[in-house]
C-alpha positions as CSV (number, residue, x, y, z in Angstrom):
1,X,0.0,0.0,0.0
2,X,3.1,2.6,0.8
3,X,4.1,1.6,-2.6
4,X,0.9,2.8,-4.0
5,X,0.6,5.8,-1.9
6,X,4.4,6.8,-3.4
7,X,2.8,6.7,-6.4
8,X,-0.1,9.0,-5.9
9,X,2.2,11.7,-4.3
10,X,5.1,11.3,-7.1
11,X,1.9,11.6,-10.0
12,X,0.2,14.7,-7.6
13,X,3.7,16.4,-7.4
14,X,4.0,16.3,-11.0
15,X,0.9,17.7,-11.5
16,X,1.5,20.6,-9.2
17,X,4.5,21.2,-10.9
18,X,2.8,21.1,-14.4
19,X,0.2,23.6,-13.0
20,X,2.7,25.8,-11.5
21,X,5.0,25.9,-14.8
22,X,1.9,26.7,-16.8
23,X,0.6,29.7,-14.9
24,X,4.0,30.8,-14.9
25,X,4.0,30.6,-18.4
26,X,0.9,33.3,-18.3
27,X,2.4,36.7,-19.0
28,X,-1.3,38.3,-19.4
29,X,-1.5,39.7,-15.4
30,X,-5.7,40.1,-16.0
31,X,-5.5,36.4,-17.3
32,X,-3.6,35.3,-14.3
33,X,-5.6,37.0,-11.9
34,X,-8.5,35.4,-13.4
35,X,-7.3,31.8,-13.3
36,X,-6.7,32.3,-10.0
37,X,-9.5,33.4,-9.0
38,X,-11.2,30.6,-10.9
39,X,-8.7,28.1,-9.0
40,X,-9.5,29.6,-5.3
41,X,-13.7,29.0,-5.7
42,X,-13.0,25.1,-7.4
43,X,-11.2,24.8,-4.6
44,X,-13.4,26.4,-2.2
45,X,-16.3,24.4,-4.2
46,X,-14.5,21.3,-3.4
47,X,-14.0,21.5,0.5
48,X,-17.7,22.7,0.6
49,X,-18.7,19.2,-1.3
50,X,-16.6,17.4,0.7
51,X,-17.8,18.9,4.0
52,X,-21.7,18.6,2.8
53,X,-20.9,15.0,1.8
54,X,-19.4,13.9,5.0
55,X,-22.6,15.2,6.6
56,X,-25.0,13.7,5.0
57,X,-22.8,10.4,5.4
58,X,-22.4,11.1,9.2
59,X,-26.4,11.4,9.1
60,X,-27.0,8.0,7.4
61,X,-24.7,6.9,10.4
62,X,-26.9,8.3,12.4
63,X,-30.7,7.4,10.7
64,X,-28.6,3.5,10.4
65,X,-28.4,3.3,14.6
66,X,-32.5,3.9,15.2
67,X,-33.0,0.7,12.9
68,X,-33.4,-2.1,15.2
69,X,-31.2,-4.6,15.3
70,X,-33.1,-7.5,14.6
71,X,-37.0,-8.0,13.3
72,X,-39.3,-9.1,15.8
């Protein structure tokens, strides 16, 4: 699994790095501004999916501990 997991983070540091040479690559300072700005609400977007998902998986938790255990 740590083998795996090297993978991911070698794969996700290459893609950083391809993001970061790109913008880099923007000389247009109202293009990069807008990227940017695009980048910070995907990314806001994201973590408010994420957090709104692991509610409503936290209430299924929840709704899953009032069902009985067994049928009578």
């Amino acid at each position: 699994m740590a083998m795996n997991d090297d993978f991911e983070s070698d794969m996700r540091r290459r893609e950083d790095l391809r993001l970061i040479k790109a913008f880099l690559g923007i000389t247009d300072a109202h293009k990069r501004r807008r990227i940017l700005e695009l980048a910070e609400r995907l990314a806001e977007d994201a973590a408010s999916n994420a957090a709104g998902l692991a509610a409503a998986e936290a209430s299924t938790v929840e709704e899953c501990r009032d069902v009985p255990d067994r049928i009578e």
